[in-house]
LUMDREN-865849 format. One record per atom (N, C-alpha, C): x, y, z. Coordinates in steps of 0.1 Angstrom, whole numbers, padded with zeros to 4 digits, always signed. Layout:
% LUMDREN-865849
XYZ ...
END
This chain:
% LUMDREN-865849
+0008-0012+0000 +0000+0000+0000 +0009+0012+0000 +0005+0022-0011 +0017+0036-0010 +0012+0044+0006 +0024+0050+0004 +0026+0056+0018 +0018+0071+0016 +0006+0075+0020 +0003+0092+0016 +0015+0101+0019 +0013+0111+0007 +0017+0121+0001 +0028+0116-0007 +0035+0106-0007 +0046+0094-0012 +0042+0092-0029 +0047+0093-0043 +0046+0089-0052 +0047+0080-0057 +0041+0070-0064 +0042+0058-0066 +0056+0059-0073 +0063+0048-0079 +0073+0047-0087 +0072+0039-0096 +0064+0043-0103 +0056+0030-0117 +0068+0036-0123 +0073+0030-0137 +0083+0043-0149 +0074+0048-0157 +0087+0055-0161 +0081+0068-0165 +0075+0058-0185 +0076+0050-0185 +0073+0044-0199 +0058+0041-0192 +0053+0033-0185 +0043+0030-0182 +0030+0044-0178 +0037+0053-0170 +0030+0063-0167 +0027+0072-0183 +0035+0072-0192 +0037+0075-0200 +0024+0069-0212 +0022+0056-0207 +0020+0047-0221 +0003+0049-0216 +0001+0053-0201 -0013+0050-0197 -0021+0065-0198 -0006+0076-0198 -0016+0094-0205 -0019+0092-0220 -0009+0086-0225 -0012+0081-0242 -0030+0081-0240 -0033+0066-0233 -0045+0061-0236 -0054+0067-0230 -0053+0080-0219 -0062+0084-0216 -0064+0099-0220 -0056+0105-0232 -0055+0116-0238 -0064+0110-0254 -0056+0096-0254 -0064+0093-0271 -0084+0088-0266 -0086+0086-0254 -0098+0092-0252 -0104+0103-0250 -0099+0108-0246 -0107+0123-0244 -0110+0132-0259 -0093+0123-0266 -0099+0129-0285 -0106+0125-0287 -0110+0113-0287 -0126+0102-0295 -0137+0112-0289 -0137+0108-0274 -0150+0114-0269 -0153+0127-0276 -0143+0142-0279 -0146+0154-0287 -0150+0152-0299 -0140+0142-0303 -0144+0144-0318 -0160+0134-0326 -0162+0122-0313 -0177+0117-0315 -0183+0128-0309 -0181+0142-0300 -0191+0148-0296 -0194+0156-0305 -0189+0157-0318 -0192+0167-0328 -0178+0183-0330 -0168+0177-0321 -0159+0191-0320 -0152+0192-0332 -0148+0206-0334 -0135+0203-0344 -0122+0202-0335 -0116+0194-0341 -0103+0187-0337 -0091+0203-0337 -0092+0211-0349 -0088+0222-0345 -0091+0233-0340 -0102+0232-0326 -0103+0240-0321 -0098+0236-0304 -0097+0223-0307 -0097+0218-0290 -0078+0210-0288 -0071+0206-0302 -0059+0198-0297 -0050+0211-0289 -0053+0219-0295 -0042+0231-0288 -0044+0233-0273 -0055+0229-0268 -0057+0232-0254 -0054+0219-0246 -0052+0204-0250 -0054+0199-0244 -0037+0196-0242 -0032+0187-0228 -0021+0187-0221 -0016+0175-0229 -0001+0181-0229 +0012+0166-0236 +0011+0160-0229 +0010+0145-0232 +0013+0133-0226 +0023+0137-0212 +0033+0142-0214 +0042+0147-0201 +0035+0152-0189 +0029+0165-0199 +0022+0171-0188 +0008+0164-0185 +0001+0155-0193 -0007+0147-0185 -0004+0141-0171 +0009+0132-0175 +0017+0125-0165 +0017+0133-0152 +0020+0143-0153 +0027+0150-0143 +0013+0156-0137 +0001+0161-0144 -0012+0159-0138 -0017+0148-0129 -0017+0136-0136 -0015+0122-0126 -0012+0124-0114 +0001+0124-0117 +0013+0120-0103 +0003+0135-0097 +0001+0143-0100 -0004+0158-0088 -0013+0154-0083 -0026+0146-0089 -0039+0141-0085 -0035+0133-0071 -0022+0120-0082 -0023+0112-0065 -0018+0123-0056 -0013+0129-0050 +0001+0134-0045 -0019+0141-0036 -0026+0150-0042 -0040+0157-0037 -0046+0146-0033 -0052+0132-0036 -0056+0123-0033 -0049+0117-0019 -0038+0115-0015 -0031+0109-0007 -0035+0121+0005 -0040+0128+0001 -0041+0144+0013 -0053+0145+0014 -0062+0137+0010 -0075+0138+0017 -0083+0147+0006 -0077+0148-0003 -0087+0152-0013 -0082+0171-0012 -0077+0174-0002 -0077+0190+0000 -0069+0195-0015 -0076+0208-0013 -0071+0219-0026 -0060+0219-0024 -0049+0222-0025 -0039+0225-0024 -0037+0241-0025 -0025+0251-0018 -0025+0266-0021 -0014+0266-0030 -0012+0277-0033 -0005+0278-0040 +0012+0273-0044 +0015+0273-0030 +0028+0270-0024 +0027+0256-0026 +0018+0249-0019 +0014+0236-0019 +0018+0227-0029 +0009+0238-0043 +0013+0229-0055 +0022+0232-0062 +0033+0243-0058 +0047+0243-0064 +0056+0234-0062 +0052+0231-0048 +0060+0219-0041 +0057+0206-0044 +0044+0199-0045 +0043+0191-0054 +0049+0189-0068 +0048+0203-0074 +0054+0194-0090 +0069+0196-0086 +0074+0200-0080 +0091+0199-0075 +0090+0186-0070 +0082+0182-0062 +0087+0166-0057 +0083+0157-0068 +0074+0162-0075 +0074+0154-0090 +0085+0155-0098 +0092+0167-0099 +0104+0165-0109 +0116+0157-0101 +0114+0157-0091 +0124+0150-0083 +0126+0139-0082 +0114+0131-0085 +0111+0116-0083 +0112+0112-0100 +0110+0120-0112 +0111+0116-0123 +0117+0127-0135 +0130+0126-0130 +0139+0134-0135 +0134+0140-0150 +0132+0128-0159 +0129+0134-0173 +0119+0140-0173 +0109+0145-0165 +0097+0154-0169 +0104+0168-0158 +0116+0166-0152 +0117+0184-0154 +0111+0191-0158 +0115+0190-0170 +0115+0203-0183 +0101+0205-0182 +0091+0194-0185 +0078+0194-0183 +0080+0201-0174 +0082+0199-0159 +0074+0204-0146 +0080+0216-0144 +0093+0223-0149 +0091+0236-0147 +0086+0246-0156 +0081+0240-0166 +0074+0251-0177 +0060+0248-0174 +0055+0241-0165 +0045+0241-0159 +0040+0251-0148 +0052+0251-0140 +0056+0259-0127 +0054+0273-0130 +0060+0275-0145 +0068+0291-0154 +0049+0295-0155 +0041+0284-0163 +0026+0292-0159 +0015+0286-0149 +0018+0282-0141 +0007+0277-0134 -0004+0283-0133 +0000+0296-0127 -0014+0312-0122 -0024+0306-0137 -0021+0302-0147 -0030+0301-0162 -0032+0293-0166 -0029+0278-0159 -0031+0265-0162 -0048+0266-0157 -0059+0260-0172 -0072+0259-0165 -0073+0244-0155 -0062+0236-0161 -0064+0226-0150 -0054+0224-0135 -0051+0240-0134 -0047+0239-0122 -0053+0244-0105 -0051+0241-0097 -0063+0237-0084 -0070+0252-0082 
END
């Protein structure tokens, strides 16, 4: 059983291979819901940054569900780049706009 607030350590291929399959859903669902495809790919998150959404959910999930503040979730995606070195890049150009991320808390 993971330890709360603790990240799992699946790899980064696996975490990888499971934002694939749950980004190539969310395209089906828009584009069976009638969207255009170029009005909606530009907004939706890279597989990376899927990932790194993931890993944030568990990280708010292991805490009882709480919002997190501001601070809170800077420090999360830092213990996320910490724990999966190659999405740095991802997690600080995440960091660089968070205040504008609509899927941030």
């Amino acid at each position: 059983m993971p330890r709360p607030g603790v990240l799992r350590r699946a790899s980064l291929e696996v975490l990888r291979a499971e934002a694939h399959d749950e980004l190539s859903t969310v395209v089906w669902e828009r584009l069976h819901g009638g969207e255009d495809p170029w009005a909606f790919m530009e907004v939706l998150p890279t597989i990376d940054e899927f990932v790194v959404l993931g890993l944030r959910s568990e990280l708010i999930a292991a805490d009882n569900g709480r919002r997190p503040s501001a601070e809170v979730d800077r420090r999360m995606l830092r213990q996320i780049a910490l724990a999966y070195p190659q999405l740095s890049e991802t997690v600080w150009s995440m960091l660089g706009k968070l205040d504008r991320l609509r899927w941030s808390a």
